[in-house]
PLY file of the C-alpha trace (Angstrom):
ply
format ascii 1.0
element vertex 182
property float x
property float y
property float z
element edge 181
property int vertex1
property int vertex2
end_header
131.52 76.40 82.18
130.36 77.12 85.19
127.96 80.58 85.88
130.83 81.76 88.80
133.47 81.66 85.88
131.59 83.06 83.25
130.62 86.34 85.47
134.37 86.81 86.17
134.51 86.85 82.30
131.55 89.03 81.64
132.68 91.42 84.79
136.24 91.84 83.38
135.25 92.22 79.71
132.38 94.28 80.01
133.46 96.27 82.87
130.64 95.62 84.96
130.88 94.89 88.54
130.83 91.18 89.57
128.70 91.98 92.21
125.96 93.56 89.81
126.75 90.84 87.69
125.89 88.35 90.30
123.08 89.77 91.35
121.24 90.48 88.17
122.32 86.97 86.81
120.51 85.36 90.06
117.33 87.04 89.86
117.58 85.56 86.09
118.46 81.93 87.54
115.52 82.42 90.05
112.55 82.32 87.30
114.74 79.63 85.66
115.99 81.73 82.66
119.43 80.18 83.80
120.40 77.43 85.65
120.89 77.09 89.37
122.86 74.70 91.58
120.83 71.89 92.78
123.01 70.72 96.04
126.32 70.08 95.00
125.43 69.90 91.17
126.49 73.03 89.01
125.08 72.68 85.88
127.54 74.20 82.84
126.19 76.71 81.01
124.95 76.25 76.97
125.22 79.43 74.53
122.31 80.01 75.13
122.12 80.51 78.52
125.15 82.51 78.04
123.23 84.78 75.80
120.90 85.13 78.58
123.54 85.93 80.85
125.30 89.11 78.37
121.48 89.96 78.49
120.67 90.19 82.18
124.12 92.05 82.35
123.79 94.42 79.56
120.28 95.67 79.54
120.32 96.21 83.11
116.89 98.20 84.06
116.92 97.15 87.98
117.16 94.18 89.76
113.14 93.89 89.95
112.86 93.98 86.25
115.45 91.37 85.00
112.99 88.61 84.65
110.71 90.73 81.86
113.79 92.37 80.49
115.38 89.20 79.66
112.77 88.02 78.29
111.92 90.63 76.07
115.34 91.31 74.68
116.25 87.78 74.51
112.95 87.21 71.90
113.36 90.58 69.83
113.01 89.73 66.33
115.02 90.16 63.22
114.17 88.68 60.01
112.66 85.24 62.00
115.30 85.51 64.58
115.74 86.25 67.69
118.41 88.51 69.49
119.11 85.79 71.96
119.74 83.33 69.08
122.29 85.73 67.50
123.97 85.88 70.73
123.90 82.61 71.27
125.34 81.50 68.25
128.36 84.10 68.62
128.82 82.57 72.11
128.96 79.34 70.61
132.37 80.25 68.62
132.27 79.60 64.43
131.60 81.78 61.60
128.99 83.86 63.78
132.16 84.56 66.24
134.54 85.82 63.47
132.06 87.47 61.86
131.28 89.52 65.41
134.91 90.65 65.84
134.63 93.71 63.40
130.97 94.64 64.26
129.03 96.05 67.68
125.74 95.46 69.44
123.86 98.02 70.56
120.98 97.98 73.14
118.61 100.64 73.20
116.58 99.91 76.99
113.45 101.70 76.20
111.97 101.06 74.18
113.39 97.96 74.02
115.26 97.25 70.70
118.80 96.26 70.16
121.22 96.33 66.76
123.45 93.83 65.69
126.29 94.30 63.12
128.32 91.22 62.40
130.00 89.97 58.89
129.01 92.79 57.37
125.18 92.43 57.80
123.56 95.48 59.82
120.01 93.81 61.62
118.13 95.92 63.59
115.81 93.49 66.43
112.88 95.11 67.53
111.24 98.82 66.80
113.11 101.43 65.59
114.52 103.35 68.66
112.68 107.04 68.51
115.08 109.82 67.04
113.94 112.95 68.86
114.67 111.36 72.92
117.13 110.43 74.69
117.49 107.29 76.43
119.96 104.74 77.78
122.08 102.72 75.19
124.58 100.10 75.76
127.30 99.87 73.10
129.38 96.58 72.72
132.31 96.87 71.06
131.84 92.88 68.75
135.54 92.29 69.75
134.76 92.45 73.21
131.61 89.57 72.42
134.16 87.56 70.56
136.48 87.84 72.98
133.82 87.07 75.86
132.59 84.08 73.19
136.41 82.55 73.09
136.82 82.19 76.66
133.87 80.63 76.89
134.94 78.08 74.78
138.00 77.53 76.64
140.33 80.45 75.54
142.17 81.89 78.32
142.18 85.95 78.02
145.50 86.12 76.37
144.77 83.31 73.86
141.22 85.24 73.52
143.05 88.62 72.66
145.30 87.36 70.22
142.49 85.22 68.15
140.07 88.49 68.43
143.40 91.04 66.83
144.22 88.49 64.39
140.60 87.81 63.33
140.37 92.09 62.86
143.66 91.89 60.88
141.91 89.08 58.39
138.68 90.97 58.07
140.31 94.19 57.40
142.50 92.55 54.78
139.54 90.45 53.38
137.46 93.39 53.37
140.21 95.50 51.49
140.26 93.15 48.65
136.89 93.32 48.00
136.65 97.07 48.16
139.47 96.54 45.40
138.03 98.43 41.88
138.40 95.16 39.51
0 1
1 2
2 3
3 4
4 5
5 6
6 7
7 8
8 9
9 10
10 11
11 12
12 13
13 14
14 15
15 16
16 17
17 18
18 19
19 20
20 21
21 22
22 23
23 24
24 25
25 26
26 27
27 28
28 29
29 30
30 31
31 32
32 33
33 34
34 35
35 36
36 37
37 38
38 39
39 40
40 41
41 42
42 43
43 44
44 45
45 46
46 47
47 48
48 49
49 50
50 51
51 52
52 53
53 54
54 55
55 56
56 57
57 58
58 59
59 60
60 61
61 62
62 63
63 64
64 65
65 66
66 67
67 68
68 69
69 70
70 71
71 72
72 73
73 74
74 75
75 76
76 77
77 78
78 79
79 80
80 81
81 82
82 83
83 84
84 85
85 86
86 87
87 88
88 89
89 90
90 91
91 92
92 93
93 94
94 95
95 96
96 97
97 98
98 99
99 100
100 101
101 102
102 103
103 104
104 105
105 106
106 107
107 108
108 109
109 110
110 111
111 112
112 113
113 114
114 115
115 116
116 117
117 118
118 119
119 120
120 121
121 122
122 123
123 124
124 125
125 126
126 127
127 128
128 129
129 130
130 131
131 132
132 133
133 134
134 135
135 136
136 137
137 138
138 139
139 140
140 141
141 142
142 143
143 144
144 145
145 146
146 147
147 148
148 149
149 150
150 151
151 152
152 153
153 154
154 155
155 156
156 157
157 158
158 159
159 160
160 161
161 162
162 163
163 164
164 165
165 166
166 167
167 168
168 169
169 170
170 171
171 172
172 173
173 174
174 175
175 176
176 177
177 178
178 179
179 180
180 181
């Protein structure tokens, strides 16, 4: 998929303008943390350049920072792995993709640290955020990353929708059977 598509995605799902999209995800493409069009070759993007790309759009400090920022939330660290594998791997559709339809990812911009809830499983990547400040945080609803993970995989929105409500209905109902006193 091309970068132009998956902004429209990103900008519709996450609310985000497609301009600010655009212009954050090109100062990322600039250092080479995503690919750029060489002539009339547009490289497709991988998951993990898509993880990149949620990245550069979500943890948005200023245009002059995306480089570093990218960087630094992309290798936050959780048990051996990194926050931009996790995304990654949800972009990339499977078990990690189901899993991320009843959890939320939360960013916490500074200090930089970010928390993942998927299947389950609670992982916190980086420091503990401070208790006593306040400071920007960026909640993502998982749906909406499962959602954003389906059509880039070829879903169209609809399609994406309707996989991300049933996939809610099966966790709730798996869930509710294990809950279930034996």
């Amino acid at each position: 998929m091309r970068k132009s598509v998956f902004a429209e995605i990103c900008a519709r799902r996450l609310r985000i303008s497609l301009g600010r999209i655009n212009a954050l995800t090109h100062r990322a493409a600039e250092v080479g943390l995503l690919p750029m069009a060489d002539g009339s070759r547009y490289p497709d993007l991988t998951s993990d350049d898509t993880a990149r790309f949620v990245i550069a759009a979500l943890a948005d400090r200023g245009l002059g920072h995306v480089p570093a920022t990218v960087r630094e939330f992309a290798a936050l660290r959780s048990d051996g792995e990194t926050l931009g594998h996790a995304l990654a791997e949800i972009m990339a559709g499977g078990e990690a993709l189901h899993g991320a339809v009843t959890g939320c990812l939360v960013l916490h911009l500074d200090p930089a640290s970010a928390a993942l809830t998927a299947s389950g499983l609670h992982r916190r990547f980086g420091p503990e955020p401070p208790g006593n400040t306040a400071a920007k945080t960026v909640v993502v609803p998982g749906a909406t990353l499962a959602a954003i993970g389906l059509e880039f995989g070829g879903k169209r929105p609809d399609e994406a929708d309707s996989l991300v409500a049933l996939a809610r209905v099966s966790r709730s109902i798996s869930m509710a059977f294990e809950m279930e006193p034996v």
